[in-house]
C-alpha positions in Angstrom: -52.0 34.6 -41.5 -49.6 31.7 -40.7 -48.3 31.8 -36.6 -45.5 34.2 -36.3 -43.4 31.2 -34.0 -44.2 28.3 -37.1 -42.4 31.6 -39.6 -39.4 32.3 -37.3 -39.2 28.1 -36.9 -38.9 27.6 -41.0 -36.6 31.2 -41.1 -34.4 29.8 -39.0 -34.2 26.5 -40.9 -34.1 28.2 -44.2 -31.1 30.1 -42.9 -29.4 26.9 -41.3 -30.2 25.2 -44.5 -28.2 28.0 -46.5 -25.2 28.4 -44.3 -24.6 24.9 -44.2 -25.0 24.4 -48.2 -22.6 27.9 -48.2 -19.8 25.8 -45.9 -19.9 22.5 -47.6 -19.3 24.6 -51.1 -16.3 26.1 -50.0 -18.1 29.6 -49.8 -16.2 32.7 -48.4 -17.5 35.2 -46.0 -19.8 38.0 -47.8 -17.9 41.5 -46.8 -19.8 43.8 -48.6 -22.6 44.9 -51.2 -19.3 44.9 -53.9 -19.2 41.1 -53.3 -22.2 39.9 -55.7 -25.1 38.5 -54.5 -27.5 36.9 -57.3 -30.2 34.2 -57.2 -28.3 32.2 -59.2 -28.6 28.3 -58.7 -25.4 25.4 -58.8 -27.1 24.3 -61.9 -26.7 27.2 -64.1 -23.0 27.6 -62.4 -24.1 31.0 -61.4 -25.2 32.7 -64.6 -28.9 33.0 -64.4 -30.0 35.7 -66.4 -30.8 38.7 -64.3 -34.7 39.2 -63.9 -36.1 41.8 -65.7 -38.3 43.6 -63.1 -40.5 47.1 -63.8 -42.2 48.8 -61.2 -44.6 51.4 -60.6 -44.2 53.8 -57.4 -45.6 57.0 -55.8 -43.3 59.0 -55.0 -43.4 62.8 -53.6 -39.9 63.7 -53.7 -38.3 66.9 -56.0 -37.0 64.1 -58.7 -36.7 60.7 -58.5 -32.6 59.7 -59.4 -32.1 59.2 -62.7 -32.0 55.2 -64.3 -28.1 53.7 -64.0 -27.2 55.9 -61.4 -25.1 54.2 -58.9 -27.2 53.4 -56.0 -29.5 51.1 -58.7 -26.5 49.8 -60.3 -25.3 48.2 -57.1 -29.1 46.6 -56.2 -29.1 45.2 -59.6 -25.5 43.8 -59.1 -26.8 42.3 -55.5 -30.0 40.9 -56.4 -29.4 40.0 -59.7 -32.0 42.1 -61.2 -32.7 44.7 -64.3 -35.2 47.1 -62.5 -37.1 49.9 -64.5 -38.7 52.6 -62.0 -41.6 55.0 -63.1 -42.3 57.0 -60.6 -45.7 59.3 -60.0 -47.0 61.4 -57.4 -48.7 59.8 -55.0 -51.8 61.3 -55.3 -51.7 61.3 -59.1 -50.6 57.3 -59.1 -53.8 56.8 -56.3 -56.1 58.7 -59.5 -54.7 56.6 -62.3 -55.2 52.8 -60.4 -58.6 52.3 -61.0 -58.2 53.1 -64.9 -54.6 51.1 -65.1 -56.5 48.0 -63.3 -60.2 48.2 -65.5 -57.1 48.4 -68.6 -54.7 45.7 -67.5 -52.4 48.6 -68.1 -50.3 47.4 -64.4 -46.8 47.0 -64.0 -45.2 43.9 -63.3 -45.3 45.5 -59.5 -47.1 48.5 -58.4 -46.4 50.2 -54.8 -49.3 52.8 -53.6 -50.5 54.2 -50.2 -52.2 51.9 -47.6 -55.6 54.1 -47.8 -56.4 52.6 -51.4 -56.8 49.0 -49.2 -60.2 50.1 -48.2 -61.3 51.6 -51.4 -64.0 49.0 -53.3 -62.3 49.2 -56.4 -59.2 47.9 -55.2 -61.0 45.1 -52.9 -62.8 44.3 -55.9 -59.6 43.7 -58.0 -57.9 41.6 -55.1 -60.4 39.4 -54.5 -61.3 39.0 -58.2 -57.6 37.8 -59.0 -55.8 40.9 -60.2 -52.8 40.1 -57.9 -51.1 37.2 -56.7 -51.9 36.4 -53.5 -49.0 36.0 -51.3 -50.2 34.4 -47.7 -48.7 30.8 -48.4 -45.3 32.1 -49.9 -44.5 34.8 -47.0 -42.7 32.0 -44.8 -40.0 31.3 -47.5 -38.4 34.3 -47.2 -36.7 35.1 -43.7 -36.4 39.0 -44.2 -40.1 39.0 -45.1 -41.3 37.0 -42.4 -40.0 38.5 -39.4 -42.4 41.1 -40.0 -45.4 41.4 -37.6 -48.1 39.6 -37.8 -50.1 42.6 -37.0 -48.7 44.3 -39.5 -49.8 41.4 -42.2 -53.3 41.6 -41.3 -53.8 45.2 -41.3 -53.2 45.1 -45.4 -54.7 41.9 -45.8 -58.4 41.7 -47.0 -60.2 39.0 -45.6 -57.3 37.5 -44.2 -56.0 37.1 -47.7 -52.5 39.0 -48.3 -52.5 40.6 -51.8 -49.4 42.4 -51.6 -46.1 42.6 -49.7 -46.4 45.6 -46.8 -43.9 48.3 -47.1 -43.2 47.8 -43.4 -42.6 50.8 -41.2 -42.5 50.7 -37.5 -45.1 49.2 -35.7 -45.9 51.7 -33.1 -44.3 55.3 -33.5 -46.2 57.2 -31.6 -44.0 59.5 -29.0 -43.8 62.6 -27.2 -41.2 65.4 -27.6 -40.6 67.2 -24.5 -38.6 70.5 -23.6 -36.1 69.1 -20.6 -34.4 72.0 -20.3 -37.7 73.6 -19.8 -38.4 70.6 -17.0 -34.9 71.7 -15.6 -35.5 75.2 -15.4 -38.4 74.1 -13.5 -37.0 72.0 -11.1 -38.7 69.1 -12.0 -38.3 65.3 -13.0 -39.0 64.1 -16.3 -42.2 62.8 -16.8 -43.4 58.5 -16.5 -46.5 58.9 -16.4 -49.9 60.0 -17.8 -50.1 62.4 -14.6 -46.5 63.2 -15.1 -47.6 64.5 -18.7 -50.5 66.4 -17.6 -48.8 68.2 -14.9 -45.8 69.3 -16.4 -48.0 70.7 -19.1 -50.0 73.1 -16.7 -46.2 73.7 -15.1 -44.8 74.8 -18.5 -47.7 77.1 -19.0 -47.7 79.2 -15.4 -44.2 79.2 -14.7 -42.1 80.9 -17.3 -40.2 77.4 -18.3 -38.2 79.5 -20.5 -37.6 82.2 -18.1 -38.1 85.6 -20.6 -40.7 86.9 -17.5 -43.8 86.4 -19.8 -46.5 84.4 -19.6 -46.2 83.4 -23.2 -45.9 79.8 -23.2 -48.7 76.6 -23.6 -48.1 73.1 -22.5 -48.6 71.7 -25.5 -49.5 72.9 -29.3 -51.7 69.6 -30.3 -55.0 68.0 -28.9 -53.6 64.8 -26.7 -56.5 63.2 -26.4 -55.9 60.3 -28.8 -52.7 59.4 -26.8 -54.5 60.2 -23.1 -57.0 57.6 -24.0 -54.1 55.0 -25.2 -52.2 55.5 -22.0 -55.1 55.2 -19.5 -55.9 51.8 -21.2 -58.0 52.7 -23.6 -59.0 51.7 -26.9 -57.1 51.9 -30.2 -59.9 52.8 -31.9 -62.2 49.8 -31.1 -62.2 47.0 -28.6 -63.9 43.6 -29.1 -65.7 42.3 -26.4 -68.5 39.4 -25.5 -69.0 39.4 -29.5 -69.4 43.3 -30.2 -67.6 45.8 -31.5 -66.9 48.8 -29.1 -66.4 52.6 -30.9 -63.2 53.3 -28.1 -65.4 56.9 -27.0 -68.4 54.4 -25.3 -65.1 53.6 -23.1 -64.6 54.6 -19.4 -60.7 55.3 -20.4 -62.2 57.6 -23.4 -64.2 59.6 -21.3 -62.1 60.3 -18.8 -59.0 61.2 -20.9 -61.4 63.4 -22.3 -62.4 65.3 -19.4 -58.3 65.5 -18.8 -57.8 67.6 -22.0 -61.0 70.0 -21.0 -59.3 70.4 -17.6 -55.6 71.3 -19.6 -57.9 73.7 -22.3 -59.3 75.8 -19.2 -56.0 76.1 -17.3 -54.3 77.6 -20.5 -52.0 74.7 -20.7 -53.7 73.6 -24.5 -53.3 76.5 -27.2 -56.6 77.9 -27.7 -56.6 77.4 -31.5 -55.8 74.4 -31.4 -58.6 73.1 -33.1 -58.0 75.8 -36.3 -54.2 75.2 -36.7 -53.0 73.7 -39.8 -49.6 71.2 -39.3 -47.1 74.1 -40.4 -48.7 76.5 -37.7 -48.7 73.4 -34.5 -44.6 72.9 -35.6 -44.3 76.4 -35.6 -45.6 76.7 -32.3 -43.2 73.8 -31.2 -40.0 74.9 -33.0 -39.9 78.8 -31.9 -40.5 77.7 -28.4 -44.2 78.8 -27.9 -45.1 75.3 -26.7 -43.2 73.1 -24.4 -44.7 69.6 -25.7 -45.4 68.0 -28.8 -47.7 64.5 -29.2 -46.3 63.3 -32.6 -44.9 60.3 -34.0 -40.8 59.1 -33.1 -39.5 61.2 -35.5 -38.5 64.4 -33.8 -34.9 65.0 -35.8 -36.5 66.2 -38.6 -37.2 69.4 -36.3 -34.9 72.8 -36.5 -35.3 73.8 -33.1 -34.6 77.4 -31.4 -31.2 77.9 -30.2 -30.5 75.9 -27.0 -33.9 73.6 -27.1 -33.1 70.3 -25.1 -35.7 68.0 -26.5 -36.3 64.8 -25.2 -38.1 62.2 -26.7 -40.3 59.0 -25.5 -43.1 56.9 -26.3 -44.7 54.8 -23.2 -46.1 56.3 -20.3 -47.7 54.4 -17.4 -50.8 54.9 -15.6 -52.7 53.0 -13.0 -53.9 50.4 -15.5 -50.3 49.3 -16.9 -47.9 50.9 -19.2 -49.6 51.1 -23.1 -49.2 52.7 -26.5 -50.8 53.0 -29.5 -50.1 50.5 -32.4 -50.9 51.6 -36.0 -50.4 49.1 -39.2 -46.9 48.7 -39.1 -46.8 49.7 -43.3 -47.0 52.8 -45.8 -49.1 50.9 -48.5 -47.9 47.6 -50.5 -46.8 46.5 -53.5 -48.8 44.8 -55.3 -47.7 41.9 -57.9 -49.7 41.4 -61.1 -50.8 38.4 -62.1 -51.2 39.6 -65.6 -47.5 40.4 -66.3 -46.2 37.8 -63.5 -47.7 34.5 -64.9 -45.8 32.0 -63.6 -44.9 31.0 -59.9 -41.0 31.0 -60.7 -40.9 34.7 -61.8 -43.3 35.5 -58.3 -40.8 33.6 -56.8 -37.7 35.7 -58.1 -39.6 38.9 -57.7 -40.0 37.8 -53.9 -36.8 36.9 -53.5 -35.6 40.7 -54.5 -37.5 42.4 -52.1 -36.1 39.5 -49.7 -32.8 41.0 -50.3 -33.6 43.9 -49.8 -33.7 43.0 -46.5 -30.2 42.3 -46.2 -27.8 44.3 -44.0 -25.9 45.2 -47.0 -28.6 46.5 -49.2 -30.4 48.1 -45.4 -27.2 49.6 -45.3 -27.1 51.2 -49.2 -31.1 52.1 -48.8 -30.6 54.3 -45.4 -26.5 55.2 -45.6 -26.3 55.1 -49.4 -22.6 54.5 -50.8 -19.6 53.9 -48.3 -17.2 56.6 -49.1 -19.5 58.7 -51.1 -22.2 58.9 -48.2 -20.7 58.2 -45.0 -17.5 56.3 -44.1 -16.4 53.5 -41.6 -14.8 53.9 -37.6 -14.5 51.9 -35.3 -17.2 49.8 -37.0 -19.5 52.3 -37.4 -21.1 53.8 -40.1 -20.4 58.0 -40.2 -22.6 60.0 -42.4 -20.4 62.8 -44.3 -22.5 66.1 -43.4 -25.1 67.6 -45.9 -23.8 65.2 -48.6 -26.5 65.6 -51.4 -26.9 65.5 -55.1 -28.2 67.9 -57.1 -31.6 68.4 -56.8 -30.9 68.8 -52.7 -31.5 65.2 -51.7 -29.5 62.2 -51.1 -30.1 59.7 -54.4 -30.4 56.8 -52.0 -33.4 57.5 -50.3 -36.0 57.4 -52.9 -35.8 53.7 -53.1 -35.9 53.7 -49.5 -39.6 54.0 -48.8 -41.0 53.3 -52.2 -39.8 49.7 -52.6 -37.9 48.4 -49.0 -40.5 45.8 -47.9 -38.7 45.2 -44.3 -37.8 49.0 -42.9 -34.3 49.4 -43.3 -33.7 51.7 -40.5 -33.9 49.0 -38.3 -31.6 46.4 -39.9 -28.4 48.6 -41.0 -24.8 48.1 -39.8 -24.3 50.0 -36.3 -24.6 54.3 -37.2 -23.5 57.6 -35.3 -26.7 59.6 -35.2 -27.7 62.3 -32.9 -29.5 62.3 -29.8 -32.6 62.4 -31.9 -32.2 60.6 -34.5 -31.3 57.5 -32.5 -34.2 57.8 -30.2 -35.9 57.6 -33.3 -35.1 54.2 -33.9 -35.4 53.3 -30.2 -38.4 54.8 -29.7 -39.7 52.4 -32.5 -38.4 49.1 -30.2 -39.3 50.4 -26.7 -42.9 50.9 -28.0 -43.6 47.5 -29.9 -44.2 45.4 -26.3 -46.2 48.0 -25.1 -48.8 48.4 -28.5 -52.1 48.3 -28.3 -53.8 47.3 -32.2 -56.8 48.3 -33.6 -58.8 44.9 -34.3 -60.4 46.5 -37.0 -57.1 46.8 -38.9 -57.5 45.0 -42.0 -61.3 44.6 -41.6 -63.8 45.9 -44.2 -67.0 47.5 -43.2 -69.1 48.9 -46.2 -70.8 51.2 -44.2 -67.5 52.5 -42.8 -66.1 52.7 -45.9 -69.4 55.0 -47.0 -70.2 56.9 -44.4 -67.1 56.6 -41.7 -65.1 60.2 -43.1 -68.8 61.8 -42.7 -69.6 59.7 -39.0 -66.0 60.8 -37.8 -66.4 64.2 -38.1 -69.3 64.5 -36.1 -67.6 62.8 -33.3 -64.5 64.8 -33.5 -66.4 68.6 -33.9 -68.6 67.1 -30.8 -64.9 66.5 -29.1 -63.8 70.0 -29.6 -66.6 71.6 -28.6 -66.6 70.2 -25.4 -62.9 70.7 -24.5 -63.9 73.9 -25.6 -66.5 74.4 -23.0 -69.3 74.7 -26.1 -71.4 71.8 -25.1 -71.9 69.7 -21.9 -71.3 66.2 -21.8 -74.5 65.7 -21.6 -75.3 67.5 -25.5 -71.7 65.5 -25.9 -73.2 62.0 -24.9 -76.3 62.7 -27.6 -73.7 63.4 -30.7 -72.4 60.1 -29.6 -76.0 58.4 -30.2 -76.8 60.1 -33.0 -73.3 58.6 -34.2 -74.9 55.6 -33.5 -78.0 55.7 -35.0 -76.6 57.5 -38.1 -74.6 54.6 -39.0 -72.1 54.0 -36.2 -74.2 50.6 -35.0 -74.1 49.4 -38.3 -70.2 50.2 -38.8 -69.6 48.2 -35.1 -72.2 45.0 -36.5 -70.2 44.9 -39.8 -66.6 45.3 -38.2 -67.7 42.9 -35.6 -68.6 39.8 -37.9 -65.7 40.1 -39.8 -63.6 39.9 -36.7 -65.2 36.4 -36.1 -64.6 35.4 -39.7 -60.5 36.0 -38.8 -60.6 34.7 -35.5 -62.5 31.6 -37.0 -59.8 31.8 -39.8 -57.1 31.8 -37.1 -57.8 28.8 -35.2 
């Protein structure tokens, strides 16, 4: 992947380039998605025909929108573009690849899930031609560019990019946190890794929520990912002196480790916490049984009790710096086929599209939806109208949203009155990004991983819980962990390892 400075260098030139072309022209000031934006060139006068554009997406929603409705009338008015959508489940669509690619049966551009990147199949039909391959054209287009480089590698394959990213935030991990519970208590909102843990134990032997029962835990969910992340630790692996380092044979690891045994014995960590499915852990949260929740930024989407005071952050410090976890930065790709795109002019529109996407107007439509219908203008600022949805209970906009947005939108819309929550869930996203720690395996194929890493990871995960648990000793602990080895793990960290070198050589 090209150096992030040489993209933002030829952005910025592209853009100089079009706003001084757009002055000597005579051009007006856009104001609005109404004023039409097409690909059009001064030689046709403006009249190139719209491209034709079909897509294939996974989508999980109750019903996608119905074709002409008016939030795809006005991004085929913008981008100059006829777009057909046929939507699947996601699941279903992740079934139906394999037979659609062995056919040639693929749309002209098909979006699905990041976790077919690994699968052989689909390495297979990247590196064998199936899709265009995108790495040299990325720096053309400014929207698309600005993404992060980390982001680019982690759905490349062999440092080859065969698909645009549906970009997402970078790092989202976070921590909701009762302050009124922290108030009750006396205390000071937490900073720190020691912070965390204490106020946890605190919320489980003092009453935080003062009904004279001892009814309450610290938290509902198993921190130990994000203990080891803020001691310093690993993001899965760590590269060092040529190897490949599984983060548990880490100091940090180990020690955030024995932290969560110390929180399970002091009552602070729910005792089923190993058992709970996801409805059960938010139950636990919402109703006010747990005083702390390790999750991702997004903490709006919560119905808490009456009263709850959540607060919400994503960094804290320890004696080793201030870090957090990075993941890929995407939810899948979309992929372009070279079979039904055959010619570098129609990539090139079909880039361009997604480009504009990008754009603050069409950000705007993807996350607001319609000014007037969906929210309205004050004081230059965008106010959703309350529980304004269509009828099938959702708004229409937001299908396309996640589906087909390669830049996130969230992050590139006019200036919105949200919530409490709901805008520390876009600065949650920004205060993380300095702070992320990636996983240099993103991106990387090991065959062995891909065989036998589900199987290897449970073992190291039961061996986890039974010693928070009190089941085993570290010592019986430190054995799973060889036999992880031996099993397989070795051969995961040697594969993972040399094609690490292959990028770095790539890189230089």
């Amino acid at each position: 992947m090209k150096n992030k400075i040489l993209r933002s260098i030829l952005g910025y030139m592209l853009i100089a380039t079009m706003l001084l072309t757009a002055c000597s022209s005579g051009g007006g000031e856009k104001t609005g998605v109404d004023d039409q934006k097409t690909n059009a060139t001064a030689d046709n006068g403006g009249s190139e025909e719209p491209l034709k554009l079909d897509m294939v997406i996974g989508y999980d929603g109750v019903e996608f929108p119905q074709p002409g409705n008016k939030v795809e009338t006005t991004i085929e008015k913008y981008t100059n573009t006829e777009i057909t959508i046929t939507p699947y489940p996601g699941s279903t669509l992740h079934e139906m690849l394999p037979t659609m690619i062995a056919s040639d049966e693929l749309p002209m551009v098909i979006s699905f899930g990041g976790s077919q990147l690994t699968k052989s199949y689909m390495i297979n039909a990247m590196k064998s031609g199936t899709f265009w391959e995108l790495t040299d054209y990325i720096k053309d287009y400014p929207n698309i560019a600005q993404i992060s480089d980390l982001t680019f590698e982690a759905c490349s394959i062999d440092g080859h990019l065969y698909g645009l990213p549906k970009q997402r935030g970078l790092s989202r991990d976070a921590v909701g946190y009762r302050y009124d519970w922290i108030k009750n208590l006396g205390m000071q909102e937490p900073k720190t890794i020691d912070d965390l843990y204490n106020l946890m134990i605190a919320f489980a032997e003092k009453d935080p929520d003062g009904n004279g029962k001892k009814d309450t835990y610290g938290t509902c969910i198993n921190p130990l990912g994000w203990f080891n992340i803020y001691l310093g630790g690993a993001n899965g692996w760590k590269y060092e002196n040529g190897k490949m380092i599984c983060n548990r044979f880490t100091p940090e690891y180990q020690k955030a480790l024995d932290m969560v045994k110390s929180l399970y014995e002091k009552g602070a960590l729910h005792p089923e916490f190993s058992i709970q499915n996801r409805s059960q852990i938010e139950a636990l949260w919402t109703e006010g049984k747990a005083g702390m929740y390790f999750n991702i930024n997004n903490f709006a989407q919560f119905v808490m009790e009456e009263n709850a005071d959540v607060h919400v952050n994503g960094v804290f410090s320890s004696d080793k710096g201030t870090f957090t976890s990075a993941g890929t930065g995407h939810n899948g790709i979309l992929a372009i086929s070279k079979d039904k795109v055959k010619d570098e002019k129609t990539l090139r529109k079909i880039l361009q599209f997604f480009n504009d996407l990008g754009d603050e107007e069409m950000c705007n439509l993807l996350v607001l939806g319609i000014e007037g219908d969906d929210y309205n203008i004050k004081n230059r600022e965008a106010v959703p109208i309350p529980d304004k949805v269509d009828e099938v209970g959702t708004q229409v906009y937001l299908p396309y949203a996640a589906p087909i947005a390669v830049v996130y939108p969230d992050l590139h819309t006019m200036p919105v009155k949200r919530s409490y929550l709901q805008q520390r869930s876009i600065e949650v996203l920004e205060e993380n990004e300095p702070y992320a720690v990636a996983d240099p395996t993103a991106g990387l194929i090991s065959e062995t991983n891909n065989e036998l890493g589900t199987d290897l990871n449970t073992v190291l995960s039961d061996a986890d819980t039974k010693y928070i648990m009190g089941e085993i000793t570290k010592e019986q602990w430190l054995e799973q962990s060889e036999l992880w080895k031996e099993s397989g793990g070795e051969t995961i960290a040697e594969e993972f390892a040399q094609a690490y070198e292959v990028r770095l050589n790539e890189n230089k």
